[in-house]
Each structure stands twice: as structure tokens, then as C-alpha cells.
C-alpha positions in Angstrom: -7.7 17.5 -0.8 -7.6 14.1 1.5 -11.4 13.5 -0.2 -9.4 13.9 -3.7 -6.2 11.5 -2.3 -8.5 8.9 -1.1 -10.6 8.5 -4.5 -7.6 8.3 -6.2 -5.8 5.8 -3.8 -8.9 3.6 -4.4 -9.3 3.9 -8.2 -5.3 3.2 -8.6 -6.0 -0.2 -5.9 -9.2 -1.2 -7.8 -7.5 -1.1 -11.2 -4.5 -2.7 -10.0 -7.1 -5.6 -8.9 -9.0 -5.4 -12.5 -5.2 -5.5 -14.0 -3.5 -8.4 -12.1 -6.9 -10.5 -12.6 -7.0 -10.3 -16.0 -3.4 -11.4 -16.0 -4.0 -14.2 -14.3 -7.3 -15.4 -15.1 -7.2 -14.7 -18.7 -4.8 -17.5 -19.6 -6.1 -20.0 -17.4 -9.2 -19.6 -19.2 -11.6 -20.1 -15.8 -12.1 -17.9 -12.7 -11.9 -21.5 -11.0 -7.7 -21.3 -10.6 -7.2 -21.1 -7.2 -3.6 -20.3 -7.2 -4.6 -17.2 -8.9 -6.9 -16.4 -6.4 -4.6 -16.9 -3.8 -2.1 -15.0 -5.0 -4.1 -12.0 -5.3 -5.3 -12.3 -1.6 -1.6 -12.4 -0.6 -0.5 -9.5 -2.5 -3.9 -7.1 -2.3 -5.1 -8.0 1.4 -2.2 -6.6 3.1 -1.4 -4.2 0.3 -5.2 -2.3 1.2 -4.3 -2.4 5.2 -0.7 -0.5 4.5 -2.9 2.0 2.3 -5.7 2.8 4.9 -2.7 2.8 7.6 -0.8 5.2 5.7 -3.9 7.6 4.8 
């Protein structure tokens, strides 16, 4: 079961990523907006340390 919860836990985070990306980079037009960037690191970096911590 915890094999099952962990692929899922990292297919819901991975989408999220592929989600909020194309959110943000699609209408800037370039990957090279780096207040998208930094706003992804801000929200997903800690978001992925509370996930393994609560796993």
C-alpha cells in the first residue's frame, strides 16, 4: 500500500508541476521568465519537503 501512496503522491506533485508551468510559461511565450520560475521554486521546493516529511 505505502509503494501504491508514494506513486501516487509523486504523479499528483509531478502533474501539479506540468500544470502550474504551462500556466505560467504559456502566456509569457518563453521559458526565459524568471518570475515564473521563481515562483514555482517557492511554491514546489517546500511543498516536496512537507510531502516526503509527511510520508
Amino acid at each position: 500500500m505505502e509503494k501504491d501512496l508514494c506513486f501516487k503522491a509523486l504523479l499528483k506533485f509531478s502533474l501539479g508541476v506540468v500544470a502550474i508551468g504551462i500556466l505560467l510559461f504559456l502566456p509569457a511565450g518563453t521559458f526565459h521568465y524568471w518570475k515564473a520560475w521563481l515562483l514555482m521554486g517557492i511554491l514546489f521546493i517546500p511543498m516536496l519537503f512537507a510531502g516526503i516529511v509527511l510520508l
